[in-house]
N, C-alpha and C positions, 0 to 999 in steps of 0.2 A: 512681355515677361510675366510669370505670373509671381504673387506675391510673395514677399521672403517665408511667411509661414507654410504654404505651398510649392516653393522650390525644393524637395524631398532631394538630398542628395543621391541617391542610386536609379534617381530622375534623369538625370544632367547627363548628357553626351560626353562623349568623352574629346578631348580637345589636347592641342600641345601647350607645354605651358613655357615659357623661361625658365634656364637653371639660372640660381641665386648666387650672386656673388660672393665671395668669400673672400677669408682674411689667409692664412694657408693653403693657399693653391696647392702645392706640392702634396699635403695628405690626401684631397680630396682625386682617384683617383677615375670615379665615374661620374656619370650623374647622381647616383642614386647617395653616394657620399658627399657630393654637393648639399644637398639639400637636407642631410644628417649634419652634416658639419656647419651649416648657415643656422641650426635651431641651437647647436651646441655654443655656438659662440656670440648670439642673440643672448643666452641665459648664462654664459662666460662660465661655460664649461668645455675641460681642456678632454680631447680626445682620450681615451685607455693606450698605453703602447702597443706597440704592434708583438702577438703572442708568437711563441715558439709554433717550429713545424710538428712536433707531436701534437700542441693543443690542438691548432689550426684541424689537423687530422682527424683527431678527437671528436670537433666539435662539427666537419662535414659526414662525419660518421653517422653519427648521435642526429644529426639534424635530417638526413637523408633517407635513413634505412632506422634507425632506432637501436641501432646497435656498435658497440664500441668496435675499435680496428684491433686485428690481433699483435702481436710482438712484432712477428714479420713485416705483417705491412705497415706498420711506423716504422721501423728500421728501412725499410725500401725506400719509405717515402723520405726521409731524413737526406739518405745519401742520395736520390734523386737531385741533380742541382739545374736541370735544364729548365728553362722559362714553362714549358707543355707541362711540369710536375702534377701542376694542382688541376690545371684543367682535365689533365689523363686521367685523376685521382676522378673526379666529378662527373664525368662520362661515365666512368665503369660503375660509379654506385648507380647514377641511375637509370645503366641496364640492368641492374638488378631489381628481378621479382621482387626483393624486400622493399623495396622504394613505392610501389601503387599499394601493397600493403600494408606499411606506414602512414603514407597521405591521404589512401583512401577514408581511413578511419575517420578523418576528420566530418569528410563529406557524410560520411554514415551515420553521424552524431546529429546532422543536422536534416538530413532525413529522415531521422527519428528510429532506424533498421534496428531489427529486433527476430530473434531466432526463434520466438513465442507470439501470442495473440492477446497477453496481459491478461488483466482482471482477475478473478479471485482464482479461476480455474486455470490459466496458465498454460493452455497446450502448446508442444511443441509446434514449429513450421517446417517441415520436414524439409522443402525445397525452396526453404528463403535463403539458402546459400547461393542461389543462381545470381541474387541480385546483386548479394556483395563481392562477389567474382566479378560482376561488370563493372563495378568500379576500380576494382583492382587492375581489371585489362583495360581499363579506359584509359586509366593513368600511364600505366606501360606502356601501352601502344599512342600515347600522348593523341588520343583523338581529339579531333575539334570538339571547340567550345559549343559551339550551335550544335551539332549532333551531341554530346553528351547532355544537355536540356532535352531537346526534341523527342530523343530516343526514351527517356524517362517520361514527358508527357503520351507521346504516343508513339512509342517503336513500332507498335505490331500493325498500325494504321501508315507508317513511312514505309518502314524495312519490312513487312511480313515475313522474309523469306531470310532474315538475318536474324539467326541465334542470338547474336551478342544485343541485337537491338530487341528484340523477344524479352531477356536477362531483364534489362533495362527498365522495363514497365513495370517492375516489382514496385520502384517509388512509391507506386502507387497505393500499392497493399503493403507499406513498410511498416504503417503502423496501428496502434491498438486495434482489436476486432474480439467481439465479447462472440463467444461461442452458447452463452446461456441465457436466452430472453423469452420471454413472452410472444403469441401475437400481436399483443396489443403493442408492445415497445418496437415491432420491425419499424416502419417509419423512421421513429423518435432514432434507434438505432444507425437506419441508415445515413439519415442527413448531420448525424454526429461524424459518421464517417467520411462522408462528402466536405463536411467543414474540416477534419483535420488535414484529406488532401490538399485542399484548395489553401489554409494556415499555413504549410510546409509548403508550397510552391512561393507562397509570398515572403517566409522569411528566408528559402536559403535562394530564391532567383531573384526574387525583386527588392531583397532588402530593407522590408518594413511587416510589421505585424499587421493584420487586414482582419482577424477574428471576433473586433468589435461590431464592425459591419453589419455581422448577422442577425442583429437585434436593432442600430440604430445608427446613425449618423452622427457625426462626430463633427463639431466645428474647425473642426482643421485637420482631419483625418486625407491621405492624397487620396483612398478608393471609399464613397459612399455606398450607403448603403443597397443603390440600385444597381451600383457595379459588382457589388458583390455577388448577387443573384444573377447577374449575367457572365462571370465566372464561373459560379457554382454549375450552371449547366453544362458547361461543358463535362463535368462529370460524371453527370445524372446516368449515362450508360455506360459505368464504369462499375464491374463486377468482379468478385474475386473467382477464378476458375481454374482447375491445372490445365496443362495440355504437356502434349508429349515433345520434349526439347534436345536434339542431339546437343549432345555435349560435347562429344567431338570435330569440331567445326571443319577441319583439314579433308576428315574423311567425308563429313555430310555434304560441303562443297564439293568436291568429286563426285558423290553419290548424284548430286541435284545437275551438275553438269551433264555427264551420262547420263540423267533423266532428258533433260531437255534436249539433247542432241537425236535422243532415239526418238520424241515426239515430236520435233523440227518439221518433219514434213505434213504430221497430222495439224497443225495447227497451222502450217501455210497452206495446207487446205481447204480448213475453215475459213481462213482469214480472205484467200481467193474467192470463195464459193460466196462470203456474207459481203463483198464488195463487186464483185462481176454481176453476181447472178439473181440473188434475193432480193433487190429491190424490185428489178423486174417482174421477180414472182409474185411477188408481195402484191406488188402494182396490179400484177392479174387478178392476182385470188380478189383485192379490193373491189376492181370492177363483178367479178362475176358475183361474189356477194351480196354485188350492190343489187344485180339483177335476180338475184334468186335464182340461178342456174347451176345445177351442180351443188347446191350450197345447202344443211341445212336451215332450219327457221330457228330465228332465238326464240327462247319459250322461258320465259316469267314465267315460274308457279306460283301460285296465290296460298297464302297461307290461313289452313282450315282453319285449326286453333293448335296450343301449343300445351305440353304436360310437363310438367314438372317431376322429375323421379327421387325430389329432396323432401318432399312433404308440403312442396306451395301451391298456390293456390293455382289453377288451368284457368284459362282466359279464351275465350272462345275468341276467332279473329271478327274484327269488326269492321 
């Protein structure tokens, strides 16, 4: 076990634990109110009563989607008296598009997403809405956990050939980018930017701030500072660039299917010809080259000397 200053909770596996016994059984209805009601009654605080069906409505409104229920649907909901009421109610907010647009925000905040490039100048991002729509459909479409990480570190390296995973790697350019430097600051610039990637991968995935590292070690930091350079690499080919993204995913999947159905036979033809046939030839062409038959000669040029067309100086070859 390593030692309690080094057991970083967002470390720790995840494990089952015991629910906590309690003094009111009857309140506590799940687990998750077991363990609200065993803190409450440790510090002999007596539960809130249980609220009306308007509040209740009110407040999975407001918590859900961001927005209050109208007349109607409190009044539905009210006369509603079957056990399904609240569940039916909770299903439908979140099939609603307001719901990943809600919750999304949260995530947006913590990867730092920004519709500009900061600093004194300011430009817009014309096409940084790609990324916050993937969160938005992440949420809807309640993708896994491991692909919504993955797809942010490297969608276009998993998925190439998925839009919404494409979307995804904005993460990465979500935030500040100075539009006005120097030669001399590209460098300095870029590993500022590589440092704020790698900052936002550790405080919204792993749970700990990591951006001391970059200058030194920390007596009781969990990532030193040699881990940290060996993180930061993985970014070092990580570039900002557009490319071209259907947006329409429905129709670009159709499109991409009827592509590959028309090319189906060309690429089992490759596939046949570089598993039947080329080694064999290969095999040939190897021997007769070996023999010089048929084959040309490698020829090494020797290098005269060499000029300069910048103003340096010619070095004759030695």
């Amino acid at each position: 076990m390593p030692p309690p200053a080094r057991a970083f909770w967002s470390f720790q596996p995840l494990k089952r634990v015991e629910l906590p016994s309690v003094k009111n059984e009857k309140w506590a209805r799940t687990g998750v109110d077991r363990f609200l009601l065993a803190g409450m009654e440790k510090a002999e605080v007596a539960p809130n009563p249980s609220v009306s069906k308007s509040q209740l409505l009110r407040r999975l409104y407001l918590d859900l989607i961001g927005l209050p229920p109208t007349p109607e649907e409190v009044d539905a909901f009210i006369k509603d008296e079957t056990p399904e009421a609240l569940a039916t109610v909770v299903d439908k907010l979140l099939a609603l598009p307001r719901y990943g647009e809600r919750w999304g925000r949260h995530w947006l905040d913590l990867a730092r997403f920004a519709e500009s490039h900061g600093f004194e100048h300011d430009y817009d991002r014309p096409t940084a809405y790609h990324y916050r729509d993937f969160v938005i459909q992440a949420l809807n479409e309640d993708l896994p956990f491991d692909s919504f990480v993955k797809w942010q570190l490297a969608g276009d390296e998993l998925a190439p050939n998925n839009p919404l995973a494409l979307k995804a790697t904005g993460f990465l350019a979500a935030g500040v980018h100075s539009t006005q430097i120097t030669e001399r600051e590209v460098a300095k610039h870029r590993y500022d930017e590589m440092d704020d990637m790698l900052a936002t991968v550790g405080t919204s995935m792993l749970g700990l701030t990591i951006g001391c590292a970059r200058c030194h070690d920390h007596k009781f930091d969990p990532i030193p500072q040699r881990d940290y350079y060996r993180l930061l690499s993985a970014f070092t080919t990580t570039v900002r660039t557009e490319i071209e993204l259907p947006t329409d995913t429905e129709t670009y999947r159709k499109a991409r299917a009827a592509f590959d159905a028309e090319h189906a036979p060309l690429t089992a033809a490759l596939k046949k010809f570089e598993t039947e046939q080329l080694p064999a030839r290969f095999a040939a062409w190897e021997k007769t080259s070996a023999a010089g038959a048929g084959q040309g000669v490698w020829m090494l040029p020797d290098v005269i000397e060499s000029k300069s067309q910048g103003g340096g100086h010619d070095h004759p070859a030695s």
